[in-house]
N, C-alpha and C positions, 0 to 999 in steps of 0.2 A: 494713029489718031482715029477717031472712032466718029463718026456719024452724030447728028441733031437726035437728040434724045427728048424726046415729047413727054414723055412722062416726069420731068424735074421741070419744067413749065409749066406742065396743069396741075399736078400734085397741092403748091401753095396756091393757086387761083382756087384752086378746092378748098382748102383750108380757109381763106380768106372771104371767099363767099359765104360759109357755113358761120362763121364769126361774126359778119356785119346781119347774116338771118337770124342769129340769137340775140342781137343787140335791136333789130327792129322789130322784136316779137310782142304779140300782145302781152306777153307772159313779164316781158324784161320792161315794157312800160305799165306797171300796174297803178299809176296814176291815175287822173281825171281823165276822163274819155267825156265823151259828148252828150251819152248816154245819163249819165248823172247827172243830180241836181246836186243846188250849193248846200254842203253841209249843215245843218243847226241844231245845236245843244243846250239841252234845258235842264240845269242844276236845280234839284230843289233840295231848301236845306228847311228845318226849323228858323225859329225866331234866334236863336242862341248860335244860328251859324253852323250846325252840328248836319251832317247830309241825315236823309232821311230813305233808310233802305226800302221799306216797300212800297213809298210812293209809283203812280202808273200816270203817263202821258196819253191824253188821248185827242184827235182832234174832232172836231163835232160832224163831220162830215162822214168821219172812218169811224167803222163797227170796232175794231182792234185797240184793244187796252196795251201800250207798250212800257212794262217794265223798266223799272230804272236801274243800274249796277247796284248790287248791293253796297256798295265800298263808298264808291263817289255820289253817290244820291244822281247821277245823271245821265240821261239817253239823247243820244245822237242817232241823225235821221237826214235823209236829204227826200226821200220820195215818199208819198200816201198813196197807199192802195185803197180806192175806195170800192164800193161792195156792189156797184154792177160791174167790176174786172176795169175798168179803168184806171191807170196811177196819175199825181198830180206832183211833178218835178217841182224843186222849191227851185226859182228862181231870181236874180236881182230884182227888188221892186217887190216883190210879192209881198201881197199881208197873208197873215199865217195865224190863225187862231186854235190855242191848245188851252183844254181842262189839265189842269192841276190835280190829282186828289192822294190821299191817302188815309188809313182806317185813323179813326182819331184826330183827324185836321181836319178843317173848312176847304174844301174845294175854291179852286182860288182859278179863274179865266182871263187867260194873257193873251192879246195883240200886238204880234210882232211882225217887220216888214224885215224882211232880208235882204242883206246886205252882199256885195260879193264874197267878202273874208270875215274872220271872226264874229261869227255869228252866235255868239253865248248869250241864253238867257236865264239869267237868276231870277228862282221863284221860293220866296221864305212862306211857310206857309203857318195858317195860325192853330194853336190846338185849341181844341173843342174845348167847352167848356161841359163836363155833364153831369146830369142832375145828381147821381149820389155824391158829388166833390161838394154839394150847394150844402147841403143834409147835416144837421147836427148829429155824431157822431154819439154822444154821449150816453143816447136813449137804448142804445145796441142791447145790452144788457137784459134790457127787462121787454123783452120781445119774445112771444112763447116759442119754447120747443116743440115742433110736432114729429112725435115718433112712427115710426111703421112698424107692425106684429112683429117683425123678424128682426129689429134691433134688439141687444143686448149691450149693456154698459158692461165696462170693466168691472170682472168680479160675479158677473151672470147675475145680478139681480135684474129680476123683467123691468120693461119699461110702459110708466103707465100711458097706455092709449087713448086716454078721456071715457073709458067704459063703451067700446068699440070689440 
């Protein structure tokens, strides 16, 4: 019969330890920490519901234009970095004011107070109207051509310049 063998008693206390250190790791909670603010998402689509890819989120306070996913037309955010190195954590209660915009749509400014959870905000934004959609169309036609010396039409006949 053989002697208290110490190494078959620390062996799983080793193991056991090392197990509950990987389960209380920052690594294995990569949840909400303390650090972060409450989430919030701001979908922006068209009038027709359709997302709108290069729409950009901006808030009036922060220099930074944030891009929206191409796909979902929308950008998720919990903190603003504003531009003397300060950030501003969104929290419960907070109002929160973000520009809308995109090339072709009206810029559209939303106030929102945030909430703890589900914080989605839908923004439809409107398209421009612009001036050559106003324009009768029909006059195209009889609008002068102005050529440059170094054009040539099919077939190489010169093209007259106006005696240029």
């Amino acid at each position: 019969m053989r002697g208290f063998d110490i190494r078959r008693l620390i062996a799983p206390l080793v193991a056991v330890a090392l197990l509950l250190g990987l389960v209380a790791s920052p690594a294995a909670r990569a949840g909400k920490t303390e650090d972060d603010g409450i989430p919030v998402e701001v979908r922006v689509k068209d009038q027709s519901g359709n997302p709108i890819a290069t729409a950009v989120v901006r808030n009036p306070k922060e220099e930074e234009r944030h891009r929206v996913n191409t796909v979902t037309g929308s950008w998720v955010g919990s903190i603003l970095y504003l531009p003397d190195g300060s950030m501003v954590k969104f929290d419960k209660g907070m109002e929160v004011t973000f520009e809308v915009s995109a090339p072709g749509y009206i810029t559209e400014t939303v106030h929102y107070v945030v909430r703890k959870r589900k914080n989605v905000i839908e923004v439809a934004l409107q398209k421009m109207k612009l001036q050559d959609e106003d324009k009768d169309h029909a006059n195209d036609d009889q609008m002068p051509i102005i050529g440059f010396g170094r054009d040539k039409p099919i077939g190489g006949a010169p093209v007259d310049d106006g005696g240029n």
